[in-house]
C-alpha positions in Angstrom: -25.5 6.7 43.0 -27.6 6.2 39.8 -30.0 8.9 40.6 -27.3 11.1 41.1 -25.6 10.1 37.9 -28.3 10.5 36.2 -29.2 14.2 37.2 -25.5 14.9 36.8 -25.5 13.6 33.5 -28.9 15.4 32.5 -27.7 18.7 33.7 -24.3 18.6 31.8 -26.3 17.9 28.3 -29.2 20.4 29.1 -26.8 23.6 29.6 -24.6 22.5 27.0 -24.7 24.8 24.3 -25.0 22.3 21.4 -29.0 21.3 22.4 -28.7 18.5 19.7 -31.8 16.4 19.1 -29.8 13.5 20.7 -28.4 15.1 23.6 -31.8 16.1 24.9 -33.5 12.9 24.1 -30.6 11.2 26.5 -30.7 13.9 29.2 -34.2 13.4 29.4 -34.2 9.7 29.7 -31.3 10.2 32.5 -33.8 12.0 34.1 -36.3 9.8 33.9 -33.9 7.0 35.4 -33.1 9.5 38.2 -36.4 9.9 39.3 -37.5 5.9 38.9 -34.1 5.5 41.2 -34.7 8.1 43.5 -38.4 7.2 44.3 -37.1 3.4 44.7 -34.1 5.4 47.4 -36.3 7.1 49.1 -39.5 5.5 49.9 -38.3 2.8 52.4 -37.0 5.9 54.6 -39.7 8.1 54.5 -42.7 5.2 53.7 -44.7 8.1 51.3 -46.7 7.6 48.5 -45.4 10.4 47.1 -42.1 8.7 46.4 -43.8 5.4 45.0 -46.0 7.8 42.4 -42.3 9.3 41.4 -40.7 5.2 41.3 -43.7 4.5 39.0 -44.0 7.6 36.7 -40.2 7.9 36.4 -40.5 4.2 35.3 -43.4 4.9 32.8 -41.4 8.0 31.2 -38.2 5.3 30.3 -40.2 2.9 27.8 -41.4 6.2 25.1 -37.8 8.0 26.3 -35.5 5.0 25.5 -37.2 4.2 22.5 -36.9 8.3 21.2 -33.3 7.7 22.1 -32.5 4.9 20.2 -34.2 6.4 16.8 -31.7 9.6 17.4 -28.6 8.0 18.4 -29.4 5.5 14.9 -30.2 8.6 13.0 -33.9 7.3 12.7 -33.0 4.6 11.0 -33.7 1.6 13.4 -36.8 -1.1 13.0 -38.6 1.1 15.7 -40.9 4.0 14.5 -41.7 7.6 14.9 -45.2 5.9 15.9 -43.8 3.5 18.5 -42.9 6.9 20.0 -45.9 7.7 20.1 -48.0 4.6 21.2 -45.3 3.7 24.6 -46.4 7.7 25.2 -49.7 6.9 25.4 -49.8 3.7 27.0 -47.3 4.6 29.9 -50.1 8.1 30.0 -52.7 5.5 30.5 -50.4 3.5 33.1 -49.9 7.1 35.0 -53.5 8.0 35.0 -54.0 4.5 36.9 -52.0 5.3 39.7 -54.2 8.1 40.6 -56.9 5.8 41.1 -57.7 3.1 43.9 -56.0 0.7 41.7 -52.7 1.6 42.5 -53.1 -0.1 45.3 -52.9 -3.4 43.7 -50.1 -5.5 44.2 -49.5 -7.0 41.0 -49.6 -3.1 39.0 -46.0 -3.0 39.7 -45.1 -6.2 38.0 -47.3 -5.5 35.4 -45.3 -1.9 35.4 -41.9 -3.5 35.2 -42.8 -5.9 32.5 -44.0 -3.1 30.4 -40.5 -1.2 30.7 -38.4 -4.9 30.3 -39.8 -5.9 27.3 -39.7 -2.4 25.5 -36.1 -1.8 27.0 -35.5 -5.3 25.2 -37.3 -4.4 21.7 -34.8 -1.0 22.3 -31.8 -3.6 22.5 -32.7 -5.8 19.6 -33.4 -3.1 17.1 -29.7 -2.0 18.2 -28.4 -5.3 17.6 -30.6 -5.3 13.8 -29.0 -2.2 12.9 -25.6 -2.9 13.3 -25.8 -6.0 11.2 -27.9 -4.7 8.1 -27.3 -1.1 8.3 -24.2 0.7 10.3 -20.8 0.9 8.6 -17.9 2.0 9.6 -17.1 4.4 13.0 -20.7 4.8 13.1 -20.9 0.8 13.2 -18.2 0.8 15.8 -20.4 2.9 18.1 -23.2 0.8 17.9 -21.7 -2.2 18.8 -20.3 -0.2 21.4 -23.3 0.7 23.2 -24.6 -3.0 22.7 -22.1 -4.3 25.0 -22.7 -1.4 27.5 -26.8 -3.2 27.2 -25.6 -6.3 27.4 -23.1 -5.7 30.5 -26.5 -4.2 32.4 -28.7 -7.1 31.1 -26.0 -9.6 32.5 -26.3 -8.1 36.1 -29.9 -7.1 36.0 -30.7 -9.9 38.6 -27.9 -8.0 41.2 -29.9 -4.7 42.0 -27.0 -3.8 43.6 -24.4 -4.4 41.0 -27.0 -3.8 38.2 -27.7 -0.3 39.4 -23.4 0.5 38.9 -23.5 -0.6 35.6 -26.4 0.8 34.7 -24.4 4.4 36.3 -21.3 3.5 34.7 -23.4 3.0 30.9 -25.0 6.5 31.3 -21.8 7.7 31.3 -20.3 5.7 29.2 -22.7 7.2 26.3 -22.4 10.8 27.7 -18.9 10.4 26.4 -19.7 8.8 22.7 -22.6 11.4 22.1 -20.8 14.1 23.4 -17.6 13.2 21.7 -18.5 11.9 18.2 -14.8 12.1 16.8 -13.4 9.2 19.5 -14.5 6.2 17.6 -12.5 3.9 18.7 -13.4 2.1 21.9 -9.5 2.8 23.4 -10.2 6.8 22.9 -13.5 6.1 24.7 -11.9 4.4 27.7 -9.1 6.5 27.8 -11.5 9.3 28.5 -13.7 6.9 31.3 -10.3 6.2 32.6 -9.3 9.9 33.0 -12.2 10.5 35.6 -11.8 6.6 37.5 -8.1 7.6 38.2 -9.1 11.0 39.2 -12.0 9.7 41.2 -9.4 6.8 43.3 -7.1 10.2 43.5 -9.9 11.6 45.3 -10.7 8.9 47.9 -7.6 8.2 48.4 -7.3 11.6 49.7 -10.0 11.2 51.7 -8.5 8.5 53.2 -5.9 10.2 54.1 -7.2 13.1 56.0 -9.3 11.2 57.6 -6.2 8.8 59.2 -4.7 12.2 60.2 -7.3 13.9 61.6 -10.3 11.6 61.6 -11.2 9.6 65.2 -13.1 6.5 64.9 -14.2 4.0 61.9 -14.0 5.6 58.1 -17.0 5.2 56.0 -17.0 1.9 53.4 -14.5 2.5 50.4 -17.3 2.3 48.3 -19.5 4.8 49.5 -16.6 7.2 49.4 -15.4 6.1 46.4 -19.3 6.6 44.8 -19.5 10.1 46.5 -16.0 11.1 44.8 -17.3 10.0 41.7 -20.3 11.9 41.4 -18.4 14.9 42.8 -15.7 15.0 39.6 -18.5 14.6 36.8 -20.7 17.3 39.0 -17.8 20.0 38.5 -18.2 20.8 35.1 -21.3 21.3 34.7 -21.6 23.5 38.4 -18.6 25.4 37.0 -20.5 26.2 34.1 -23.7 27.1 35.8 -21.5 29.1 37.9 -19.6 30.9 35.2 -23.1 31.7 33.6 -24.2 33.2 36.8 -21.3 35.2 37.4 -21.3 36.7 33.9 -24.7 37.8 34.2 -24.3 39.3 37.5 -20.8 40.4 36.4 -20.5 40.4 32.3 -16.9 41.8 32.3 -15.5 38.6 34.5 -13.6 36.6 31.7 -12.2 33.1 32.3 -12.8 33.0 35.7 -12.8 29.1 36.0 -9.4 28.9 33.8 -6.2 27.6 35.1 -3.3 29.1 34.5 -2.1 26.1 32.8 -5.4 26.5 30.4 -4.8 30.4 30.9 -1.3 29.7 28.4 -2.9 27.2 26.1 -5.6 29.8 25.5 -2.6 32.8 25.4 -0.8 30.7 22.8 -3.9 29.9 20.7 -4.7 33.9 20.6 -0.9 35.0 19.6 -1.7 32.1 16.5 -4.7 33.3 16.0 -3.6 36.8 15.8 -0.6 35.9 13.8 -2.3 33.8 11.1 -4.6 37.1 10.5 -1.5 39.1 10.8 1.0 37.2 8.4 -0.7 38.2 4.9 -1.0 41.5 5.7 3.0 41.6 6.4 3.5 39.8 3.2 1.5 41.6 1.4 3.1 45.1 2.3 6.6 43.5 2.3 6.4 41.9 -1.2 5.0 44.4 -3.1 8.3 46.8 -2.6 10.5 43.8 -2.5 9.7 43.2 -6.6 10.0 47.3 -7.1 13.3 47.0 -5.6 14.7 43.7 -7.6 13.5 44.9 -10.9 14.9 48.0 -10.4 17.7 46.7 -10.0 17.3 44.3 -13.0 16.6 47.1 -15.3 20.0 49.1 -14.2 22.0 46.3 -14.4 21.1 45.4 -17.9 22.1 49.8 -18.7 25.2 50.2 -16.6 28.4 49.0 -18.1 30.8 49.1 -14.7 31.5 45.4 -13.4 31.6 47.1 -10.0 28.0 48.2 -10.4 26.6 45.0 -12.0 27.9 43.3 -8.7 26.3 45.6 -6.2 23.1 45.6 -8.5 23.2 41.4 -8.0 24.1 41.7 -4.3 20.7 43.9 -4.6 19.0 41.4 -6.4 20.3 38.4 -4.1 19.1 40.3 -1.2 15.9 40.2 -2.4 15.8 37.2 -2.9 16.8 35.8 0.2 14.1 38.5 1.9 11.2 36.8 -0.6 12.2 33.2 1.1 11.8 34.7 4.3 8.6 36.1 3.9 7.5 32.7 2.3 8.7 31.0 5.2 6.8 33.4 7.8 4.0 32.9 5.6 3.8 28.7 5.8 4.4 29.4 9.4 1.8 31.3 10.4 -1.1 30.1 8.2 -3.0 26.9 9.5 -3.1 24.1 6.5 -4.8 20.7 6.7 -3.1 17.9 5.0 -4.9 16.4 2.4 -4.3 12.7 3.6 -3.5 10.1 1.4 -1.7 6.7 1.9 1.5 6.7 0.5 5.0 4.8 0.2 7.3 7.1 2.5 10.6 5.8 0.8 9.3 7.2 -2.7 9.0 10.1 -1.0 12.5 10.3 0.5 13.9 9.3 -2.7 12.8 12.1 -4.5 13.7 14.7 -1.9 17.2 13.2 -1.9 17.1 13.0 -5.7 17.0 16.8 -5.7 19.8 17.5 -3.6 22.2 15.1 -5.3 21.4 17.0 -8.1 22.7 20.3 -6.3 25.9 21.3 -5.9 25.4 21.6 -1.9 26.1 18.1 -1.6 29.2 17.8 -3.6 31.5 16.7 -0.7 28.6 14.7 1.2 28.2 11.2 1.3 24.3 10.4 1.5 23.3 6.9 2.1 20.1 5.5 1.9 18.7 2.4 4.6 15.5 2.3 3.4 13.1 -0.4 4.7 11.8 -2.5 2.0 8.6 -3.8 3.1 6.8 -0.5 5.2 3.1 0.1 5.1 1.7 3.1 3.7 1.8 6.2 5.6 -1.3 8.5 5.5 0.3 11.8 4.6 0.2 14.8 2.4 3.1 14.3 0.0 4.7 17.7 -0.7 4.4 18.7 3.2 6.3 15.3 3.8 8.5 15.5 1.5 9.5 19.5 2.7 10.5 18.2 5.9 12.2 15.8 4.5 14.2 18.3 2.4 14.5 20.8 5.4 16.2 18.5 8.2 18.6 17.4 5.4 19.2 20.2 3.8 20.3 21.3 7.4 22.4 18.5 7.9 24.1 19.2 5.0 24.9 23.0 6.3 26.1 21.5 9.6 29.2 19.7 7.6 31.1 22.3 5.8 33.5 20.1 5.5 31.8 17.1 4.1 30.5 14.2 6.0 27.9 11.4 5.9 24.1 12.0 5.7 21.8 8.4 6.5 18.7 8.5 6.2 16.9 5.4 7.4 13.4 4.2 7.7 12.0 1.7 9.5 8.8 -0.8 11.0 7.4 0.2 14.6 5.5 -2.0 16.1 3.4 -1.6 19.6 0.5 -1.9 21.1 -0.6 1.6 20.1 -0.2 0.8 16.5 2.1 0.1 14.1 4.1 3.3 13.1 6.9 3.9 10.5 10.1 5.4 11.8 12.4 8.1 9.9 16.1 9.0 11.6 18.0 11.7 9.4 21.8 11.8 10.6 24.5 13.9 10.0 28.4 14.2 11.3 28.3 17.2 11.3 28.9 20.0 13.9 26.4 19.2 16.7 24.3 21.7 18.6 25.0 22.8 21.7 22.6 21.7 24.7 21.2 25.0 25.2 20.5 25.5 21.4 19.0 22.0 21.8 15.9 23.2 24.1 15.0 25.8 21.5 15.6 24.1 18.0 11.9 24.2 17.2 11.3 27.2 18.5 9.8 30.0 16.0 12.5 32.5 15.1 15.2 31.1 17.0 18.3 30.4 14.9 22.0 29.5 15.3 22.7 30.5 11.3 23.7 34.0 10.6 21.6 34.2 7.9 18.4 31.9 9.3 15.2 33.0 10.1 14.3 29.9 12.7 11.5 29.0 11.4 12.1 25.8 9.2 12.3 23.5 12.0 9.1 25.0 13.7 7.2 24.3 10.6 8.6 21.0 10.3 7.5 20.1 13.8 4.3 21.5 12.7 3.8 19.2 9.6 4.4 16.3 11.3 2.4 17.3 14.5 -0.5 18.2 11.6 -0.4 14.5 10.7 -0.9 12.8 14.1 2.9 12.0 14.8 6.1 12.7 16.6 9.8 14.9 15.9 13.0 14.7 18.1 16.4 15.3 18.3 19.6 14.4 19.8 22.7 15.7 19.3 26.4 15.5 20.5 28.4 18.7 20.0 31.2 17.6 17.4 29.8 14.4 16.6 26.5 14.8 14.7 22.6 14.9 15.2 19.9 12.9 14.1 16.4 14.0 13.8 13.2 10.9 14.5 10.1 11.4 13.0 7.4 9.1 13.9 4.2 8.8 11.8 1.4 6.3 12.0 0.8 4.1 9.0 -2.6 3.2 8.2 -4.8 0.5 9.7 
């Protein structure tokens, strides 16, 4: 199992095409591992010196390797130097070069072998523990202390081979994840991953288990060796698929996304037609605007010659027109461009206050009723302000459409909390009009529209905003009774 994680795990860094510092340093000390393991597998069935001189060298390569390893993953700034690099090299050279000789037939080298590799490995373990309490801070802390309770988990069991040797598997991949995935650094992102592939894994050999009660005769293999073989065979399939693709492109080069579902297949259509539209959108606007303002002052200059009242209204239909077509384009425009929030915590009731401030002050709201529930005592939300406070304006300024003839708009805010975090809630409601179920599916849809005059694309980049800042939009409505719109955003921790 370990040698086989350990190979799998060296593999997937190796053909990765980020060949950081750090990632080689670990596959190579995976590798090392594999072949200590493999020559300690192997030798009791095939009684070879071949495989006890890969047990000891793969031994000797860990001390220099782990100790390379720890400088890169502490950005070189652990109590172990560039020259303790260097000195484990050449002591586990002069280690190697003894096996060749008639003393490797002593029966105390080995000890003397694994004693070496202990006490570096724990030298390794305390320089970890050093750094994290003089030097690491913040998410970079967090994943040192991380990967000293992977250690400490292995040092705990190092007197069950067994056991020891599953730990040990389970840490290797463990770090695969934090070095491959820098942004998780919090130890719940982490497992979430590791517990992605263990429920895939007891998928697996349960499956197994299955076929072989339906079409199996005799005894079924120990849960664990199945369970073992299932594991290494979902962390083996990316990197053979990738092997594979690279082989197939160079056989074939015009073989595109051959190893995509058609689930991915979408994702990957979707993120194209963005792409494509975000390089298309300034174009449009650009060719749309520039008659648009020929047009409306044209317009303006006539209207300020002719003399007819009849004219001067056509010319300000003209103008309004314009107008409207200028918002449109605007709105196509904070659609289709990306824009990352510049986050800052904030009060979100200041922020609804002002967008309501605004359209009390409008004449839009002269037969509505708005009434604030604000939560007194919220946390500070980590947002970008004006994109906040558009949404904001948006979903009421929609509510306010959907009662023509007057109504009530609340607008309450609220404390989540849960075990995911503590969150602050937002529910906008009308009593208005209602949208019909079907409408209901597609309400943040790009384009679609129940408005005569809409462009459907205010909701999509509301949902967008809030998406942009880590948290959640829905609706529910009741045809002739109202809607009301949830946002969910976290609040800072």
């Amino acid at each position: 199992m370990l040698t086989a994680v350990g190979i799998t795990v060296s593999v997937a860094l190796m053909i990765n095409k980020k060949r950081e510092p750090l990632h080689l340093s670990f596959a190579a000390l995976c590798l090392a591992i594999a072949f200590h393991k493999g020559g300690v597998f192997f030798n009791p069935f095939f009684h070879s010196g071949a495989w006890l001189l890969v047990e000891g060298l793969g031994l000797l390569a860990i001390p220099p390797l782990t100790i390379k390893f720890s400088r890169d993953f502490c950005e070189e700034q652990t109590l172990l130097r560039k020259r303790d690099v260097r000195n484990t090299l050449l002591f586990s050279t002069g280690f190697a070069a003894v096996l060749f000789t008639p003393v490797a037939g002593w029966k105390y080298l080995g000890t003397f072998m694994y004693l070496y590799a202990d006490a570096v490995l724990l030298l390794c373990y305390l320089s970890l523990i050093a750094y994290a309490k003089k030097k690491a801070a913040g998410a970079e802390k967090k994943r040192i202390v991380y990967l000293i309770i992977a250690c400490t988990a292995a040092i705990a069991t190092y007197s069950i081979p067994p056991l020891f040797n599953l730990v040990v598997a389970g840490m290797l991949y463990f770090i695969l994840i934090m070095i491959t995935h820098p942004h998780l650094t919090e130890l719940h992102d982490i497992m979430t991953r590791a517990l992605v592939i263990l429920v895939v894994t007891l998928f697996t050999t349960i499956v197994f288990y299955l076929v072989i009660g339906f079409f199996g005769k005799g005894p079924a293999p120990p849960f664990t060796l199945v369970f073992m073989v299932s594991f290494l065979i979902v962390i083996a399939i990316g990197p053979f698929q990738v092997i594979l693709k690279r082989l197939l492109t160079t056989i074939y080069p015009e073989i595109k996304d051959v190893f995509t579902s058609p689930y991915d297949l979408d994702e990957k259509l979707e993120r194209e037609k963005a792409l494509l539209l975000e390089k298309m959108a300034p174009v449009l606007a650009h060719e749309i605007r520039n008659p648009l303002g020929s047009i409306k002052g044209a317009a303006q200059v006539l209207r300020s010659e002719v003399e007819g009242e009849e004219q001067r209204k056509l010319l300000d239909v003209i103008t309004e027109e314009v107008n409207r077509l200028n918002r449109v384009v605007s709105q196509f425009l904070d659609y289709a461009r990306p824009y990352a929030p510049e986050l800052r915590p904030r009060p979100i009731n200041a922020v609804i206050e002002k967008a309501m401030a605004l359209i009390e002050a409008d004449r839009i709201s002269a037969r509505i009723h708005i009434q604030l529930e604000l939560h007194p005592h919220l946390p500070p939300v980590p947002m970008d302000q004006e994109q906040i406070h558009q949404v904001i304006l948006n979903i009421a300024l929609n509510a306010i459409e959907a009662m023509p003839e007057g109504g009530m708009l609340t607008i309450r805010t609220s404390r989540i909390e849960s075990d995911a975090g503590d969150a602050v809630g937002i529910s906008i409601r009308d009593t208005g009009l209602g949208i019909r179920r079907e409408a209901l599916k597609q309400i943040f849809t790009p384009f679609f529209t129940t408005k005569e005059r809409g462009v459907g694309l205010g909701l999509a980049v509301c949902q967008r905003i809030i998406r942009n800042h880590g948290g959640r939009i829905r609706v529910k409505s009741i045809p002739g009774q109202g809607t009301i719109f949830y946002i969910r955003l976290e609040t800072v921790r």
